[in-house]
Structure formats: structure tokens, C-alpha cells
C-alpha positions in Angstrom: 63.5 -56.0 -32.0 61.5 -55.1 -29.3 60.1 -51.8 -31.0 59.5 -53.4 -34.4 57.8 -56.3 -33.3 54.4 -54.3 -32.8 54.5 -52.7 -35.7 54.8 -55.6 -38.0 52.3 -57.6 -36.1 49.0 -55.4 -35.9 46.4 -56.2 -32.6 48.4 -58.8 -31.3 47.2 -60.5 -28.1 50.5 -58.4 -26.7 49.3 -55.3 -28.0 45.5 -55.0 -28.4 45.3 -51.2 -28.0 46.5 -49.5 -30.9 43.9 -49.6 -33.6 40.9 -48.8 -31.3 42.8 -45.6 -29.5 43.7 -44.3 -33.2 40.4 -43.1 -33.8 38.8 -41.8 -30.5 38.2 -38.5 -32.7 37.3 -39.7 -36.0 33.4 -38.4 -36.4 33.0 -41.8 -39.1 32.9 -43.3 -35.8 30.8 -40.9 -33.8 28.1 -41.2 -36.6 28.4 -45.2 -36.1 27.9 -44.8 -32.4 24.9 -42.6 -32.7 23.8 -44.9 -35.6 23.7 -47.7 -33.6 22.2 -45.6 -30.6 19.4 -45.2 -33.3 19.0 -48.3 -34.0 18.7 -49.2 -30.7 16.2 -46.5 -30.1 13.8 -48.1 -32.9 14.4 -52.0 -32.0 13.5 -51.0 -28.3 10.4 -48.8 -29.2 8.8 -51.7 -30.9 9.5 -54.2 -28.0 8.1 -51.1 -25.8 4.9 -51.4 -27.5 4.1 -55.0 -26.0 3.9 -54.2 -22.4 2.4 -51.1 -23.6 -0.8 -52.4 -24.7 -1.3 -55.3 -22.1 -4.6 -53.5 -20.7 -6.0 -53.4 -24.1 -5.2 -57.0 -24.6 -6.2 -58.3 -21.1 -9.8 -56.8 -21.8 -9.8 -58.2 -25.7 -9.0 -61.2 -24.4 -10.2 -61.5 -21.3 -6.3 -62.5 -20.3 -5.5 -63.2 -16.7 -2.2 -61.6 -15.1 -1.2 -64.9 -15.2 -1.7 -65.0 -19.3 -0.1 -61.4 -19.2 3.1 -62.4 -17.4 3.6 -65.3 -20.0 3.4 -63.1 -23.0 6.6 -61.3 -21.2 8.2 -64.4 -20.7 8.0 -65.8 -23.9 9.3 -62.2 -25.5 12.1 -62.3 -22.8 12.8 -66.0 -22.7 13.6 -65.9 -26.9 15.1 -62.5 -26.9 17.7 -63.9 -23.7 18.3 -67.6 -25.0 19.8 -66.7 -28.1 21.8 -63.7 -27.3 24.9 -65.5 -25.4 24.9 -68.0 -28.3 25.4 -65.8 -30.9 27.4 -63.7 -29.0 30.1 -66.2 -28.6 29.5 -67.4 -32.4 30.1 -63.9 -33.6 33.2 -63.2 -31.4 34.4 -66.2 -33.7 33.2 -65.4 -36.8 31.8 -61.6 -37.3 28.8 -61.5 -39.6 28.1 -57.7 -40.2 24.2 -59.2 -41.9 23.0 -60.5 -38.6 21.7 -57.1 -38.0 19.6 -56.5 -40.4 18.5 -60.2 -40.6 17.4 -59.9 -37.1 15.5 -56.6 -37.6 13.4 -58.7 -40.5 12.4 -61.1 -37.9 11.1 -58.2 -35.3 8.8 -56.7 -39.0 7.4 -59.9 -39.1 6.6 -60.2 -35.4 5.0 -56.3 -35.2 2.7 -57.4 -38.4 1.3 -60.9 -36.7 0.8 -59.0 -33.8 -1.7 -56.3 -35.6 -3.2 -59.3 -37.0 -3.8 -61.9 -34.7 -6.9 -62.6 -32.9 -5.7 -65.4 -30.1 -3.9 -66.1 -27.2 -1.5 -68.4 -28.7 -0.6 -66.3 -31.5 0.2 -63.5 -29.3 2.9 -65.7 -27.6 4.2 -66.7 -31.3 4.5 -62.7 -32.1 6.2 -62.2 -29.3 8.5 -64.8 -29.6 9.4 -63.4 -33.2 10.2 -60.0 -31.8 12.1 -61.7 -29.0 14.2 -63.6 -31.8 14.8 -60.6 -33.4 16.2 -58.4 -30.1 18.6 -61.7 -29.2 20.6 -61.2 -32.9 20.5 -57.2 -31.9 22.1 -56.7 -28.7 25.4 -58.3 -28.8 26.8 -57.3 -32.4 25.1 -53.7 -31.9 27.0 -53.7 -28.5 30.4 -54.7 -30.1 30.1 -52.5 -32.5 29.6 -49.4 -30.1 32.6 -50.9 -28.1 34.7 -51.1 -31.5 33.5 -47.2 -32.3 34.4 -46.1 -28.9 37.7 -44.8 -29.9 38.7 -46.7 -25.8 35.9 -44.8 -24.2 34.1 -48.0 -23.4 31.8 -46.3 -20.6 30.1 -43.3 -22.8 29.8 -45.9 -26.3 28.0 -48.7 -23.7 26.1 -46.0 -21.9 25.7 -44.2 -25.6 24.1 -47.8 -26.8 22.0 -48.2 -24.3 20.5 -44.8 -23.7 18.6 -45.2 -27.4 17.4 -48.5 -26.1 15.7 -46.7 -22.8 14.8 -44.0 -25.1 12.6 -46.1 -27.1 11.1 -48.2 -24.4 10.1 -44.2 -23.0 8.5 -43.4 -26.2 6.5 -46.4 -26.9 4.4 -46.1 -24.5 3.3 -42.7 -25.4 3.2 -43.6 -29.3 1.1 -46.7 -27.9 -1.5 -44.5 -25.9 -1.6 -41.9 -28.9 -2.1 -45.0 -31.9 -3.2 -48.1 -30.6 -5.3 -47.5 -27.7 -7.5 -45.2 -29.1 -7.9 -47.1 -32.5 -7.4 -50.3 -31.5 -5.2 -54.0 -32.3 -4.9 -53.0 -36.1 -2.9 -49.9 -36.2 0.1 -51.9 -34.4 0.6 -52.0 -38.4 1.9 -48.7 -38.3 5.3 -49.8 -36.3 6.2 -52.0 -39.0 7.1 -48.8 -40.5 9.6 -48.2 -37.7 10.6 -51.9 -38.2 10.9 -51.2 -41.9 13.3 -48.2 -41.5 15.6 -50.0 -38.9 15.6 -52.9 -41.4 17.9 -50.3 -43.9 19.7 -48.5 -41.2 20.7 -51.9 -39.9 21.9 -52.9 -43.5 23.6 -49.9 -43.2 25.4 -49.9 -40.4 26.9 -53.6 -41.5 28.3 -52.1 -44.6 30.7 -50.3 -42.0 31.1 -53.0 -39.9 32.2 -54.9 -42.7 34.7 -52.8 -44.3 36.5 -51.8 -40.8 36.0 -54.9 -39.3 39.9 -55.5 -39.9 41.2 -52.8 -38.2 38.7 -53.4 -35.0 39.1 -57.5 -34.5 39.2 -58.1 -31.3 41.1 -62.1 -30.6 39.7 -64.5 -28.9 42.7 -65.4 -27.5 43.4 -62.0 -25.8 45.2 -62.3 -22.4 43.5 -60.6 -19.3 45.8 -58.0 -17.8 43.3 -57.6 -14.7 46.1 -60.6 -12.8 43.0 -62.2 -11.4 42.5 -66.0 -11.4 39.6 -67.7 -13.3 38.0 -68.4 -9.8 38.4 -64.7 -8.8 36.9 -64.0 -12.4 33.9 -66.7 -12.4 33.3 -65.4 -8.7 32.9 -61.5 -9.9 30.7 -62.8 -12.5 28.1 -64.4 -10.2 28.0 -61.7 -8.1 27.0 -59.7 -11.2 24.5 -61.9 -12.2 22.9 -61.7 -8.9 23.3 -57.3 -9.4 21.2 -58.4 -12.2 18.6 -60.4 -11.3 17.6 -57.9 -8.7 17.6 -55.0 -11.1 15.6 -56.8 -13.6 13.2 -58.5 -11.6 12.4 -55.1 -9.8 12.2 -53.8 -13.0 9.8 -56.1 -14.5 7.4 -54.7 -11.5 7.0 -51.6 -13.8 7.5 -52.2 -17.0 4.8 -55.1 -17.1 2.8 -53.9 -14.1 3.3 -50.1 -13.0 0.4 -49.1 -15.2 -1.7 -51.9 -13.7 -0.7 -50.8 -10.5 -1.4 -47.2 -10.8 -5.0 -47.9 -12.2 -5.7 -50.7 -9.2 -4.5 -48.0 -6.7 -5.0 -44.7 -7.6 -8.0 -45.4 -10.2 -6.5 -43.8 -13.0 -7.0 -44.1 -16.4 -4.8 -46.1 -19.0 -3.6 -43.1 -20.7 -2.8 -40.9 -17.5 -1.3 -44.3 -16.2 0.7 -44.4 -19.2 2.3 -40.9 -19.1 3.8 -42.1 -15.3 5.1 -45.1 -16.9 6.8 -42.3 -19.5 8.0 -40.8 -16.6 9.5 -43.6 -15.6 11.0 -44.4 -18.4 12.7 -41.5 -19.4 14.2 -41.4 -16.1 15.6 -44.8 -16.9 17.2 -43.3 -19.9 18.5 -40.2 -18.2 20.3 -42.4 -15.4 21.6 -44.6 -18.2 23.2 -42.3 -20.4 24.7 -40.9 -17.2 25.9 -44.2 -15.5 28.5 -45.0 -18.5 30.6 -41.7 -18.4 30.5 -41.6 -14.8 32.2 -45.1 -14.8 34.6 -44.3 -17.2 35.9 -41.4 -14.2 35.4 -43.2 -11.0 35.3 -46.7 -12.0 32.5 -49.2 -12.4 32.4 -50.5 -9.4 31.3 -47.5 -7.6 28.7 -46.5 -10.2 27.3 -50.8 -9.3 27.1 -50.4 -5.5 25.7 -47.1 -5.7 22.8 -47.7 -7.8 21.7 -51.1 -6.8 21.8 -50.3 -3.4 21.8 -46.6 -2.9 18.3 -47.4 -4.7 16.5 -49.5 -1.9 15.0 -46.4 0.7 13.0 -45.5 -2.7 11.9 -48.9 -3.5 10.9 -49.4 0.0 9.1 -46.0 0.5 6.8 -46.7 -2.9 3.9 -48.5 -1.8 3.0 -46.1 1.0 3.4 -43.1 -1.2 0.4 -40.8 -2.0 0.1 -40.8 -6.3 2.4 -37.7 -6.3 5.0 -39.1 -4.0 4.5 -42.3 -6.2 5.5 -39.9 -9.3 8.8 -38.7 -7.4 9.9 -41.7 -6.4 9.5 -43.8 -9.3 11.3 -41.1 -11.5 14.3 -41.1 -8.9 14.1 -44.9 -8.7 14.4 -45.3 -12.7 17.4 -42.5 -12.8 19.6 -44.5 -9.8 18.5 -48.1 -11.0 19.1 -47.9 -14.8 22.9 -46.0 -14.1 24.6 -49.8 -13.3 23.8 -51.5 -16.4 26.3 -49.9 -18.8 28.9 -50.2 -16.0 27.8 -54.1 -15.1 28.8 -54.9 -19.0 31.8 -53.1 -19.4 33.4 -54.0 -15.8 32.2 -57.8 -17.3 33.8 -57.3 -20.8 36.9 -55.9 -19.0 37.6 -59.3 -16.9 36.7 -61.4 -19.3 39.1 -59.8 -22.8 38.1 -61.4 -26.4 34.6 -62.0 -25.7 33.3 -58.3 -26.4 29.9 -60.3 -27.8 29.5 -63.1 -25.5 29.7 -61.5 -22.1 27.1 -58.3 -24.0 25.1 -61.4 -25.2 25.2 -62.8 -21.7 24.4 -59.9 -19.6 21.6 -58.8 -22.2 20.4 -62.2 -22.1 20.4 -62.3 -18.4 18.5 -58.8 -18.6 15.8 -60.5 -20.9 15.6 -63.6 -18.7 15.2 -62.7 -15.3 12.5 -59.9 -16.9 10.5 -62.3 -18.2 10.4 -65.1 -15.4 10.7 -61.8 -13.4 6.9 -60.4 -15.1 5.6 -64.3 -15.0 6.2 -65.0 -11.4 5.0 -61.0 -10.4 1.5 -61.9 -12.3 1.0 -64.6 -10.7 1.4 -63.1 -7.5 -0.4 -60.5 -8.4 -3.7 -62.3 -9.5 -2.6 -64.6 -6.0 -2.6 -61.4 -3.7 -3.2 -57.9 -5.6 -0.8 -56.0 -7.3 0.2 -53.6 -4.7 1.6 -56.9 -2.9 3.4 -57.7 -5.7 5.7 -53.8 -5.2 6.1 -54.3 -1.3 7.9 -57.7 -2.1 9.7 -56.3 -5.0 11.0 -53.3 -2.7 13.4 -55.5 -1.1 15.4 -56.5 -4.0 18.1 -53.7 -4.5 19.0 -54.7 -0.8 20.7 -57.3 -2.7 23.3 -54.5 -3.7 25.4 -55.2 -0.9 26.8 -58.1 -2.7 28.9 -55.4 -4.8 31.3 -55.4 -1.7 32.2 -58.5 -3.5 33.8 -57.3 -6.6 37.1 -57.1 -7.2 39.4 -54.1 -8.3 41.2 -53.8 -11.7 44.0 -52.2 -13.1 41.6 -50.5 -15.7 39.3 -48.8 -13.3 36.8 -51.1 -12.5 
């Protein structure tokens, strides 16, 4: 009885692991991952492009940093809101055409934004694209979790690393199409919109047809032993991880350029080819953070790279321009290697809610970006932007609070 109960009753809460471990090899599901990396890729290039031509827009405009900062929190307030939300509701009820429904809204933000010619519409584009990344994130994470054939850390890593990829090459398609020609030619990423629109579409066709064999139960017991307490505790503590990562991070992506022109009196392409720089370091340390999890456990890969980060942040506003260059390359690399780990070591203590907890921590990513670039402008129109990255050096210090997360059976 106790050998043909799991094989007459498939995924059970008792036995979840099956299905998923049957097709760690299968390259159907290697495509799937690196389609969704892809997709990724092209849904974080075109929120890249926002940031990217703040200058542009600040002089058009005549925008404050204030103004600046709230164009990044609208984007990251809509694009965080939404994404536990329909996280949960799709743990609950899969629907493989959020995707490509979500990429439509994103098509229609990039057009309004080559169009418009206020303030206020600006916030409304940004909103749109913001919409569009909240229906992304969590079914495009599950469904790298569902292809990862029970290699959770390289398909999250996998995922994310064509999300940093993007936000590295939007910059550099930014400087290269929109600053030299102008508002207008924004038009051209609604090509890029366009195409992820029908990879998207694509990518739920699979979805749907194995979405059987991959369901994941809602009701799924935790096999970590720790109480809710322990578990609600371990998830605070990684909310705080996160609010330090992202609010240092919001320093540079909304403000490194601004910085490097204020300081070192470069221009906005040369400034743009540091924030590449940057970028693509956050990419690298990414795509390296997830594997490296999967061998030592996540909890190592969190203290080291929220903390190990904080002599760079600390030495970076008394560096020289090409001690500025080292530092914020080695700063991306260590920073952006917890992320992958923060959401599977999350996922793991909290079983069935594969889409929630990616909606949550994605949402918490968005969030504490955007009130992260609001607060930072202000500051920064209150006191200089070079004040604003002495008081953001402090915050991987917060790191320490890893010694606060609990081990797991599975490695965390």
C-alpha cells in the first residue's frame, strides 16, 4: 500500500517531487527557461529605457529631481502593487494569457511615452509599463521554477540574468537612439514590445499544455520543521535584505549618471557607458548568485553579498572617476548575486506559493526602488547628489541582519 499510493495519486502534498525532477534534462525545458530569460531580457530593456533618458527629459521639461524621482515611483509603485496580487491569484488559478496580456500593456506605455509632451502624461506612461512588469514577474518566475528540472538556483538566477541584461543594454540603445534623435524615436522599442508580445503568447501555449504535469498545491506542507513565527520572522528579515539592496540601488539606476556628470563633468553619453558598466556587472553577479546557492546554500550567497558589499559602497564617494569605475562594477557584481537566492530561500519556507512570494519579493524590489529614487531626489535637489551616495553607502551594513536567518533541510 505504501508503494502504490504515490503512484496512483500524482503530486500529492506527500509527494511533490516527482514530476519536476523527471525532466531536469529535457531541452523542451531548457528552451522554455531561456525563452523566458528572453523575455525577460526584452520586458527589462524597455523599463531600462525610462531612467535612461531622465537627463533628456529633465531639460525638455525643465523637471526637478524631485519630478524625476516621482516618475520612478509611479513606474515602481504600479509595477510592485500588483505583482503579490496576482501572484497569489495565479498560484490559485494559473492563466498562461497573463503574459502576453501584460506585454500589451508595456506597447501601449512605450508608444504614449514617444508621444507625450507633459509631465503628467509621463507619470500615466510609466504607470502603464509598470502595470505591465507587475503581470510579468511572478508567472515568468514560476514558470522558470516549473522548467528547472529541481535546480531552483540556476532557473531563478537564469530568469533574472535576462532581466539585468536588458536593464544593461537599454541604456546604451537609449544613448545610441533617443538621445541623439530625440523623444520620438522611443517609437522604435515598441518594436521590442511588439516581439515580446508573440514570444510571450508563445511561451503560454507551453505553459498551458504542461501546466498538468508542473501544478504546484496550494496546500503543500513545509518540510523546512520551522513554525509560522520562525517563518514570518525569516521573511522580515528578508524584506529588510531588500530594502537595503534596492534602495542603494535606486542611487544608480535613477541617479549614477546624474552623479557622474555633477562630479566628474562628464557627458550624458560617457556617463551612460559607466552606468553600462554597472549594469552588466549586475548581470554577471546575478547569473552567478543562483548556481552558487544551489552548492553552498542561500544563506551564505545573502550575507555575503549584502554585507561583504559595504567597504565598496563606503569607499565610492571619495574615489577619483577611475576608482569610481572599479568600484561600482565590483559593487553591481557582489550586490545583484543575493536576489536569486533571497526568492528561492523565500519560495522554499514558504511551499505552494511559487507566485506569491516571486510576486512579493519583485514587488518589494519595485517598491522600495521607487520610494527609494523619490526620497534620493529629494535629497538630492535638498543637498547635492553626491550627498545623496555618502548616505546611501551605509545601507548594505544592514546585511548583518542575515545572522538572523534560519537553516533548512534543503540548503538554505
Amino acid at each position: 500500500m505504501a508503494v502504490t499510493r504515490p503512484a496512483t495519486v500524482p503530486a500529492t502534498d506527500t509527494q511533490p517531487v516527482p514530476a519536476p525532477q523527471s525532466t531536469p534534462s529535457s531541452p523542451l525545458v531548457m528552451r522554455i527557461i531561456g525563452a523566458v530569460a528572453l523575455a525577460h531580457l526584452l520586458n527589462d530593456l524597455i523599463q531600462s529605457i525610462l531612467p535612461s533618458i531622465y537627463p533628456m527629459l529633465k531639460a525638455s521639461y525643465g523637471l526637478s529631481f524631485t519630478q524625476v524621482g516621482l516618475i520612478t515611483l509611479t513606474f515602481q509603485v504600479t509595477a510592485s502593487l500588483l505583482q503579490p496580487w496576482v501572484g497569489y491569484y495565479t498560484d490559485r488559478h494559473p492563466n498562461p494569457l497573463v503574459l502576453p496580456v501584460g506585454s500589451l500593456c508595456i506597447l501601449g506605455g512605450v508608444m504614449m511615452l514617444a508621444t507625450v509632451g507633459s509631465f503628467s502624461l509621463i507619470l500615466l506612461a510609466a504607470g502603464l509599463i509598470g502595470i505591465g512588469s507587475s503581470t510579468f514577474h511572478p508567472e515568468a518566475s514560476r514558470i522558470a521554477r516549473l522548467a528547472s528540472g529541481g535546480r531552483f538556483g540556476l532557473a531563478q538566477s537564469s530568469f533574472q540574468v535576462g532581466g539585468n541584461s536588458g536593464s544593461a543594454i537599454g541604456p546604451l540603445l537609449a544613448a545610441a537612439i533617443i538621445i541623439p534623435f530625440g523623444q520620438g524615436h522611443i517609437a522604435w522599442f515598441g518594436l521590442v514590445a511588439l516581439f515580446s508580445v508573440g514570444l510571450l503568447y508563445a511561451i503560454s501555449r507551453w505553459y498551458k499544455t504542461h501546466l498538468a504535469l508542473f501544478k504546484i498545491k496550494a496546500g503543500q506542507a513545509a518540510t523546512h520543521g520551522l513554525s509560522k513565527r520562525r517563518v514570518t520572522g525569516a521573511l522580515v528579515v528578508l524584506a529588510l535584505l531588500v530594502f537595503s539592496k534596492y534602495f542603494y540601488m535606486a542611487s544608480f539606476t535613477s541617479y549614477f549618471t546624474f552623479y557622474l556628470i555633477d562630479k566628474f563633468q562628464l557627458t550624458v553619453a560617457s556617463s551612460q557607458l559607466h552606468l553600462f558598466m554597472f549594469l552588466a556587472a549586475v548581470a554577471a553577479g546575478t547569473f552567478f548568485g543562483g548556481p552558487i546557492g544551489d552548492r553552498i546554500g542561500r544563506k551564505a550567497v545573502i550575507w555575503f553579498s549584502i554585507l561583504g558589499v559595504a567597504p565598496f559602497t563606503i569607499a565610492l564617494p571619495y574615489a577619483d572617476l577611475f576608482w569610481t569605475s572599479v568600484l561600482s562594477v565590483i559593487i553591481g557584481f557582489i550586490l545583484a548575486s543575493a536576489f536569486s537566492a533571497i526568492v528561492v530561500y523565500a519560495q522554499e519556507l514558504v511551499p505552494g506559493n511559487v507566485g506569491m512570494i516571486a510576486g512579493i519579493f519583485f514587488g518589494l524590489m519595485f517598491g522600495f526602488g521607487g520610494i527609494g529614487a523619490a526620497l534620493l531626489g529629494h535629497l538630492a535637489d535638498l543637498h547635492g547628489i553626491v550627498y545623496v551616495y555618502t548616505l546611501c553607502s551605509y545601507l548594505p551594513l544592514l546585511g548583518i541582519l542575515a545572522i538572523l536567518l534560519p537553516r533548512t533541510p534543503k540548503r538554505c
